[in-house]
C-alpha positions as CSV (number, residue, x, y, z in Angstrom):
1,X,16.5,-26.0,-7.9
2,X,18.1,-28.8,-10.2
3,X,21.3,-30.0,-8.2
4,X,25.1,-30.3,-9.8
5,X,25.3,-33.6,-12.2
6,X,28.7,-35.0,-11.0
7,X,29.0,-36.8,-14.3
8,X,29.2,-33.6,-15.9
9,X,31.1,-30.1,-16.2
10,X,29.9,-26.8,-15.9
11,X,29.9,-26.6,-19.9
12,X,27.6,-29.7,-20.7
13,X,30.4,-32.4,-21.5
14,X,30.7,-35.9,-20.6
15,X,34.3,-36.0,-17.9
16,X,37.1,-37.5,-19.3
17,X,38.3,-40.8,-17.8
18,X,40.6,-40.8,-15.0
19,X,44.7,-40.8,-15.6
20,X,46.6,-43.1,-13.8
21,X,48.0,-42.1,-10.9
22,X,50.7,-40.3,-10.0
23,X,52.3,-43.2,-8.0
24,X,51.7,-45.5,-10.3
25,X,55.1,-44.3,-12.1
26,X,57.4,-44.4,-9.1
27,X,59.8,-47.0,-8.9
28,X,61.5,-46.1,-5.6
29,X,59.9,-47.4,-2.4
30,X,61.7,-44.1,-0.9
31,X,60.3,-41.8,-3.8
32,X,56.9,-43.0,-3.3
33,X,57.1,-42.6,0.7
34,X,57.9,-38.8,-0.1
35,X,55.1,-38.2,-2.4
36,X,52.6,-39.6,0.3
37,X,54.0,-37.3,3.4
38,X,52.2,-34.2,2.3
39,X,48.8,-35.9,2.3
40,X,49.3,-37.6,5.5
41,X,50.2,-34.3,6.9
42,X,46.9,-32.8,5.1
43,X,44.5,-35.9,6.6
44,X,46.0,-34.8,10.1
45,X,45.0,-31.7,9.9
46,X,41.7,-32.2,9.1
47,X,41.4,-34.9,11.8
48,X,41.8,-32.2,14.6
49,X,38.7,-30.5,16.1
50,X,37.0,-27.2,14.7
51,X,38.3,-24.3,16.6
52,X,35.1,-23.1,18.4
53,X,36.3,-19.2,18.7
54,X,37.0,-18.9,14.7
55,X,33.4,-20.7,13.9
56,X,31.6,-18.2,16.1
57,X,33.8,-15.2,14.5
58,X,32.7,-16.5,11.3
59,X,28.9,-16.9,12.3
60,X,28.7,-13.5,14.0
61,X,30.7,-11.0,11.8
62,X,31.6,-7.8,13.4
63,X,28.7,-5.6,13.5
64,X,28.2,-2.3,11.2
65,X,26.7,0.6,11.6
66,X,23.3,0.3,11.6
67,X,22.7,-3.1,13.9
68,X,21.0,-5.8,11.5
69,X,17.9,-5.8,14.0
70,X,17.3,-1.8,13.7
71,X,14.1,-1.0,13.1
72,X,12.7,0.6,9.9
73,X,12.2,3.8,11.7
74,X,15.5,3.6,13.2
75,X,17.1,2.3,9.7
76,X,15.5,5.1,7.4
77,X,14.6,8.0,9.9
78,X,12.0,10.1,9.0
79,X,11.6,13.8,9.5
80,X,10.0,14.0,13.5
81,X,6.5,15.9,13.4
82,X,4.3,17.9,16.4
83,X,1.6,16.1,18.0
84,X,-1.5,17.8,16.9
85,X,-4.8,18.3,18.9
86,X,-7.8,20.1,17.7
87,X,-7.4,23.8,18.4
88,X,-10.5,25.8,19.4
89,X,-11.4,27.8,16.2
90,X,-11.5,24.5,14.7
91,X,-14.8,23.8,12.9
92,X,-17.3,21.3,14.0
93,X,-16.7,19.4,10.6
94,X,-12.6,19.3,11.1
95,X,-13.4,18.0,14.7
96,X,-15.3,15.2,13.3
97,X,-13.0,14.6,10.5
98,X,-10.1,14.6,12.4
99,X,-8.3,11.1,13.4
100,X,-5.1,12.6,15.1
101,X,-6.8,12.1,18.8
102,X,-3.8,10.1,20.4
103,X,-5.3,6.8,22.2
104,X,-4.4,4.5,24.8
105,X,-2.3,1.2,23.7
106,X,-5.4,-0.5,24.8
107,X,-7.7,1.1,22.4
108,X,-5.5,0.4,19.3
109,X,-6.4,-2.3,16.9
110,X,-4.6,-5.4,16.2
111,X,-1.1,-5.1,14.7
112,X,-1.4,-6.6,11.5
113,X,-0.5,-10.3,11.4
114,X,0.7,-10.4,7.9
115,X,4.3,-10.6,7.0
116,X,6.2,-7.8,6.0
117,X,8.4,-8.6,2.8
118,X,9.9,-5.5,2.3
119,X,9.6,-1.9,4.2
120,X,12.4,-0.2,1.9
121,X,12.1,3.6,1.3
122,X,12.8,2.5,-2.4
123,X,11.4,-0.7,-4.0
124,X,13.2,-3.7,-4.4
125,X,14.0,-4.8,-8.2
126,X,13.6,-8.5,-7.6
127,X,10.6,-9.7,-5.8
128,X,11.1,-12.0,-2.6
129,X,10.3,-15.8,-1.4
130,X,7.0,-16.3,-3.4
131,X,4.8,-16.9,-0.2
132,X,5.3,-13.5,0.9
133,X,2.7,-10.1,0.6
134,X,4.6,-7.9,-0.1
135,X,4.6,-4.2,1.5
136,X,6.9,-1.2,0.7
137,X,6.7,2.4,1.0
138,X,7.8,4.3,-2.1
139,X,8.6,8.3,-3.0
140,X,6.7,9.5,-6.0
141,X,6.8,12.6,-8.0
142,X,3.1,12.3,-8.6
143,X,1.9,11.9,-5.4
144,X,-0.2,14.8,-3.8
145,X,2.7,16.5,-2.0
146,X,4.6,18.5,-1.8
147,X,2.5,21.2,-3.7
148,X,3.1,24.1,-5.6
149,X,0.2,25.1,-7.1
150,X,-3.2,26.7,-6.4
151,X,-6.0,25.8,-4.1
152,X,-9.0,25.6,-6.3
153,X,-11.5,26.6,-3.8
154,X,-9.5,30.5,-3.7
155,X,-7.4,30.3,-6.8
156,X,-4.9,31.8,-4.6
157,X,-1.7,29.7,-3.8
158,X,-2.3,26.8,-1.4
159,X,1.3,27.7,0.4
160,X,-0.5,30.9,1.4
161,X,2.0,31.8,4.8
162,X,5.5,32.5,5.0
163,X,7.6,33.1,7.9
164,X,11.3,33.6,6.7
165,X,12.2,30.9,4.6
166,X,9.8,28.3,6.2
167,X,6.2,28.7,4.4
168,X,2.8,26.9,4.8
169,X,-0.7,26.8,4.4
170,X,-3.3,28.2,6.5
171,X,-6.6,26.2,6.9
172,X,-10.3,27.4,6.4
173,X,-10.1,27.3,10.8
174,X,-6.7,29.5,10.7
175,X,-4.3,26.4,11.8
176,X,-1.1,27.0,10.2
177,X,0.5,24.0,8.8
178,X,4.4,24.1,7.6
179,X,5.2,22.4,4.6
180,X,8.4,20.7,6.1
181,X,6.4,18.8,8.3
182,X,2.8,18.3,7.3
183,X,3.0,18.5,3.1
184,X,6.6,17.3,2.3
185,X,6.1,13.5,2.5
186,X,6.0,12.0,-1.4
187,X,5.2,8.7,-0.2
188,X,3.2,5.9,-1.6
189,X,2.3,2.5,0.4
190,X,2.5,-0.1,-2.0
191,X,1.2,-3.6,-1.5
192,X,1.0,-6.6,-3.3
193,X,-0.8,-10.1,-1.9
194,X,1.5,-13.0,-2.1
195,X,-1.1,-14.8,-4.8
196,X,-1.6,-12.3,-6.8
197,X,-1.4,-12.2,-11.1
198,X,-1.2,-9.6,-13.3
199,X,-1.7,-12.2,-16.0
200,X,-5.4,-12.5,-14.7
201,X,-8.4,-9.8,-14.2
202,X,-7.8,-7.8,-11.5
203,X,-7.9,-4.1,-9.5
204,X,-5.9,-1.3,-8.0
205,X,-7.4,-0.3,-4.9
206,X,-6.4,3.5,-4.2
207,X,-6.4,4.3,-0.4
208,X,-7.0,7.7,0.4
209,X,-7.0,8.1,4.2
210,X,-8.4,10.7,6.5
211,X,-7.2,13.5,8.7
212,X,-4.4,13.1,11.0
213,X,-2.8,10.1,9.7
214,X,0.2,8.5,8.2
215,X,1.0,5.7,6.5
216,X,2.8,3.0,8.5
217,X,0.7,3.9,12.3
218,X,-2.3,3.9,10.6
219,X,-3.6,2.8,7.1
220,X,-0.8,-0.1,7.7
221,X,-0.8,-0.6,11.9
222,X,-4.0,0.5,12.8
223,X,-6.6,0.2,9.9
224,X,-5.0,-2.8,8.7
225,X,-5.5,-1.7,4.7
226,X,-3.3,-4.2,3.4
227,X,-4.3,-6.9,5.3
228,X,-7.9,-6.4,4.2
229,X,-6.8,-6.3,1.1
230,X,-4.8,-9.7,1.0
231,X,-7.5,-11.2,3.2
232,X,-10.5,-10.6,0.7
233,X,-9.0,-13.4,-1.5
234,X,-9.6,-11.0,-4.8
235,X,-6.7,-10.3,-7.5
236,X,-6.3,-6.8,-5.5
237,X,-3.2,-4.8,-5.0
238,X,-3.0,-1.1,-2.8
239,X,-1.8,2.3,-3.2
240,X,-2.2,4.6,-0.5
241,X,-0.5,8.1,-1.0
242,X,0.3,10.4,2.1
243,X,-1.9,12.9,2.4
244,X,-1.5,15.7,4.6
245,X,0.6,14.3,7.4
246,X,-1.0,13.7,11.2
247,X,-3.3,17.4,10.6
248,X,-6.3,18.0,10.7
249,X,-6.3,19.0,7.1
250,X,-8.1,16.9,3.4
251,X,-6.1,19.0,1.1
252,X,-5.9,17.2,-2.1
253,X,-2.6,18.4,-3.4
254,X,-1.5,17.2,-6.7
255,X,-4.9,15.2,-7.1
256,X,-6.5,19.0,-7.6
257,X,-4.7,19.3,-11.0
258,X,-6.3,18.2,-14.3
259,X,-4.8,14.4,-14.9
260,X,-3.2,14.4,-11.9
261,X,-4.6,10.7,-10.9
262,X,-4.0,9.4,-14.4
263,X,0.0,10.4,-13.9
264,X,-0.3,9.2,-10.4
265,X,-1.3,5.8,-12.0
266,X,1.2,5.8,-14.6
267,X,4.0,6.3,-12.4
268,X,2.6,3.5,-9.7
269,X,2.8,0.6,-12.2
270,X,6.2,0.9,-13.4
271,X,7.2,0.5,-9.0
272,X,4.2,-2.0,-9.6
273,X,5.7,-4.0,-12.1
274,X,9.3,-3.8,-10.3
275,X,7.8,-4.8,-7.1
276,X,6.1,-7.7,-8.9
277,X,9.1,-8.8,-10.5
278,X,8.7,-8.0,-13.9
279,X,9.4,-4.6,-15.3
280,X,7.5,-5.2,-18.2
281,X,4.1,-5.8,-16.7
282,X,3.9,-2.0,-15.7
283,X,1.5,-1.9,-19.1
284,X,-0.4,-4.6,-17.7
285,X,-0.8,-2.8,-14.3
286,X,-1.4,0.6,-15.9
287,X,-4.9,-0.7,-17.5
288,X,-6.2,-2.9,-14.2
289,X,-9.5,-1.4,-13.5
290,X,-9.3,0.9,-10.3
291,X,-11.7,0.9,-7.3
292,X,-11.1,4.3,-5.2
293,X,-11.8,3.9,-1.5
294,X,-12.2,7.2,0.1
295,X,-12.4,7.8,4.5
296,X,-13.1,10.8,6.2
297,X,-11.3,13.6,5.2
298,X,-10.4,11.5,1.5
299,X,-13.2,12.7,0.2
300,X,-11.5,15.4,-1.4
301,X,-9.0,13.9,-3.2
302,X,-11.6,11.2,-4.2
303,X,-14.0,13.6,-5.6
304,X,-11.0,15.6,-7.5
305,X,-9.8,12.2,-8.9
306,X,-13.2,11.4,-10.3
307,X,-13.7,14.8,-12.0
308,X,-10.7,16.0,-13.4
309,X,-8.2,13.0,-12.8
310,X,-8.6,11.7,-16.6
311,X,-9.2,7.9,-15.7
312,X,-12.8,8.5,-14.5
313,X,-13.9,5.9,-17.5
314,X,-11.1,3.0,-15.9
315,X,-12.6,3.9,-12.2
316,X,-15.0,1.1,-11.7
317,X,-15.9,1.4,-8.3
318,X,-15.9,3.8,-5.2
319,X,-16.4,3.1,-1.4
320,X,-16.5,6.1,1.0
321,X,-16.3,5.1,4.4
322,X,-18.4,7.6,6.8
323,X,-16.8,10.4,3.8
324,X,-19.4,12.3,3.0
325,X,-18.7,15.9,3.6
326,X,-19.2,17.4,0.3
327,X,-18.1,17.5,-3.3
328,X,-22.3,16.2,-3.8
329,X,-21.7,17.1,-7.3
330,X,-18.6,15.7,-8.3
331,X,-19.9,12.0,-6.8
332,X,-23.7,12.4,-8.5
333,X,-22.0,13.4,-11.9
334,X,-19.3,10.3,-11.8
335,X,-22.1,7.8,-10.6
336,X,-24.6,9.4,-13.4
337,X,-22.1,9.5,-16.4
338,X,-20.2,5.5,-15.3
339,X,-23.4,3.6,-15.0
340,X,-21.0,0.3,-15.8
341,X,-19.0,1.2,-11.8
342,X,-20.4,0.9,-8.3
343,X,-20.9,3.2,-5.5
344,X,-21.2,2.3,-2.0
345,X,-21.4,4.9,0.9
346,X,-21.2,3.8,4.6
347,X,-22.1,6.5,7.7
348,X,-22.6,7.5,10.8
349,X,-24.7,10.6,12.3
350,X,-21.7,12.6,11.1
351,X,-22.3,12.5,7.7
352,X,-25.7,11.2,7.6
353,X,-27.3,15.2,6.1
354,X,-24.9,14.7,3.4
355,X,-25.6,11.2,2.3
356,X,-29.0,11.9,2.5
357,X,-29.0,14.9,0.0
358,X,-26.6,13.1,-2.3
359,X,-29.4,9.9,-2.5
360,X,-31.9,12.5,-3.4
361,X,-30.0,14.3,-6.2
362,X,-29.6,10.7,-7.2
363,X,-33.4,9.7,-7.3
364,X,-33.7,13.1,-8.9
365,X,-31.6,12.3,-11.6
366,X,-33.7,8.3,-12.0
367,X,-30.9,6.5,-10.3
368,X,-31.9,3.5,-8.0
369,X,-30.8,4.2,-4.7
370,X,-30.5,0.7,-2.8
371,X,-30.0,1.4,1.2
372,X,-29.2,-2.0,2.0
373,X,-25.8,-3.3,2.1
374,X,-26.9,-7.2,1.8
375,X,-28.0,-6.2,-1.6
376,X,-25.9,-7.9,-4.8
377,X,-23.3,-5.7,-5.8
378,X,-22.9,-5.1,-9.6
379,X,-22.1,-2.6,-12.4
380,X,-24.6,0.2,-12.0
381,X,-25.3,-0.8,-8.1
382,X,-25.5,2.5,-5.8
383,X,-25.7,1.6,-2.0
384,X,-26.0,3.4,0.8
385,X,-26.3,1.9,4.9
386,X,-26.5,3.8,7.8
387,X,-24.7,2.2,10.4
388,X,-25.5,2.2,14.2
389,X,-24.8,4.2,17.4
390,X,-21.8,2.6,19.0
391,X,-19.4,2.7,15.6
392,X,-17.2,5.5,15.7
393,X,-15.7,7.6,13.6
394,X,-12.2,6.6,14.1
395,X,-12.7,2.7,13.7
396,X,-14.8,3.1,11.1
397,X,-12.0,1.3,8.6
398,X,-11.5,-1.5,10.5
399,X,-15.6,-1.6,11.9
400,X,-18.4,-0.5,10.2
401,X,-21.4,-2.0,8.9
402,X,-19.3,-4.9,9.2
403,X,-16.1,-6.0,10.2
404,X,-13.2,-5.3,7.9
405,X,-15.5,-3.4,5.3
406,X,-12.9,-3.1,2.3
407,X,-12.5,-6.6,2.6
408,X,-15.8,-7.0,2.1
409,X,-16.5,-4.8,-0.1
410,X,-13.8,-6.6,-2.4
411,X,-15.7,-10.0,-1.5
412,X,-19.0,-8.8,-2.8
413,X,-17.2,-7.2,-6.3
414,X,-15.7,-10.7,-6.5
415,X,-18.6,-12.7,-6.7
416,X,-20.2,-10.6,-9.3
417,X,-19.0,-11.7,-12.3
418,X,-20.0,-9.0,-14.8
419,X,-17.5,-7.1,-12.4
420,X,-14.5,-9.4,-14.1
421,X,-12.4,-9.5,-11.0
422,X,-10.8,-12.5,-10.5
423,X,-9.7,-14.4,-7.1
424,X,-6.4,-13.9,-6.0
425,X,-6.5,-17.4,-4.2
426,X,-7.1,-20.3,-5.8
427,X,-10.8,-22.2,-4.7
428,X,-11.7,-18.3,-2.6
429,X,-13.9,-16.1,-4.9
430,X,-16.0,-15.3,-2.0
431,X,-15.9,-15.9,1.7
């Protein structure tokens, strides 16, 4: 910040040269003494000491409402929601899915290290210090809930139970899930590294996360998402919508409906742009070339996006972490028809059957299969890796073929360079 000139005023002239004094026009020895009192009396004043009560008045004003140390929970209080546990008509594949199973503080991950710039229901206009990521969580009408329309495995309505006023939706096992507290959350978490520019080529990474999650304990606290992102080094920035919240449930929502992933990416770069700092960059973010990654129970929306979303052709890559539970169709037809994207599959024994059909329907079709994940990654690559005994299901964002796998993932697309991705950090295309 350029400092105050002292030789000039606040409008750009030169200061005019000093008057003579007042003083210098008294005559009277006794006139002159009376000018001065009022100054001496000033100088005294201001030789006394600072009154230590008033300075710590001033440094600590009274305290409001909401204590300047609340936390965000505590600050923006969010509607309070059941803890679900897999009930016994359950199927085997929900049970697998499923990442609700409440674990002991010494089983968690890491918190994430990063710093939080901003955790604001609503996102800031002007963006913060510029060595900050920056993290929000924002309400949008696009995102998959809530949802009023069909479910297009019946046709019928997906809010298929009612009970007075309240009404839900009733799973393929028979759990009933109330909208007000499992499909009423419109919220998007939106992150953007501290180095990156929309100037430069870059990617939207769209998070969809599995079953029994939400946004801040896990794709944020637990899975790390955005610190894999900022981590990777590449000109990246995340959305994650809230899915179906803490159940056992993959519905897609709003993600089922023709162009429902284009609006969805409309209406993220204008907060984009405004969380960046510059509302008119939301055309810029609007055409950044899209990677979907897809775990567990994401599938669904991932497969939905992809088919009828109506931004399959700006999709240029798609990760699905142990994610294979079906949808065979809607993958082999996007990986067939966008030979220019990548597609990378990771799994356990859970979904191995799957994987293992959708690679044949690919060799089928003349696609190279490559099941090796130390293989080059480029437009037209299709990997698949099988990872070991020991990784588990519920880790598997944070630990699976390797550690941190959308990092690496972003690593590899990185240092490919028909992929036209650029580094986020200077001097760190790939680590």
């Amino acid at each position: 910040m350029v400092g105050a000139n002292p030789n000039f005023h606040g409008n750009g002239r030169a200061r005019p040269e000093k008057q003579p004094g007042a003083l210098a026009h008294v005559r009277s020895p006794l006139a002159a003494l009376l000018l001065c009192l009022p100054l001496s009396l000033l100088l005294a004043q201001c030789s006394q000491a600072p009154n230590p009560d008033a300075l710590a008045a001033n440094a600590h004003p009274a305290p409001t409402q909401i204590a300047a140390s609340a936390t965000f929970d505590e600050r923006f209080p969010a509607p309070q929601f059941r803890d679900r546990f897999p009930s016994p008509s359950e199927s085997l594949v929900e049970r697998q899915m499923s990442d609700f199973t409440p674990k002991p503080a010494a089983a968690q991950a890491e918190t994430a290290p990063y710093r939080v710039a901003s955790l604001e229901p609503q996102v800031p206009y002007r963006r913060p210090g510029a060595h900050d990521d920056l993290t929000t969580l924002v309400s949008m009408k696009s995102s998959a809930f809530p949802y009023y329309g069909s479910n297009p495995a019946s046709d019928a309505p997906f809010l298929n139970v009612a009970k007075g006023d309240r009404r839900g939706h009733r799973s393929l096992s028979g759990q009933v899930y109330w909208e007000d507290e499992t499909y009423n959350d419109s919220r998007v978490l939106v992150h953007i590294p501290e180095n990156f520019n929309v100037r430069k080529p870059g990617v939207i990474v769209v998070f969809f996360h599995g079953n029994g999650a939400t946004l801040e304990r896990d794709v944020r606290d637990r899975q790390l998402v955005p610190r894999q992102i900022s981590d990777s080094g590449v000109n990246a920035v995340l959305l994650a919508p809230q899915m179906a919240v803490d159940a056992a449930d993959s519905s897609a929502g709003k993600f089922w409906q023709p162009g429902g992933f284009r609006r969805f990416i409309m209406e993220s770069a204008d907060h984009l742009a405004r969380l960046y700092g510059d509302p008119g960059s939301a055309k810029e973010f609007a055409k950044l070339p899209i990677v979907i990654v897809g775990y567990s129970g994401g599938f669904l929306p991932t497969a939905w996006s992809l088919d009828v979303g109506g931004l399959s052709d700006q999709v240029r890559g798609v990760v699905l972490l142990d994610a294979v539970y079906g949808q065979l169709d809607k993958f082999a037809s996007w990986i067939e028809n966008h030979r220019s994207g990548f597609f990378v599959s990771s799994y356990t024994h859970y979904t191995a059957r799957h994987d293992h059909e959708l690679m044949q329907m690919l060799r089928d079709k003349g696609i190279k299969v490559s099941e090796d994940m130390d293989a080059p990654l480029h437009p037209g690559s299709v990997l698949f890796v099988e990872t070991a005994e020991g990784i588990t299901h519920r880790n598997y964002v944070t630990q699976a073929w390797t550690k941190y796998p959308i990092e690496q993932v972003l690593v590899k697309m990185a240092a490919a360079p028909a992929l036209k991705v650029a580094s986020g950090i200077p001097g760190s295309a790939s680590r």
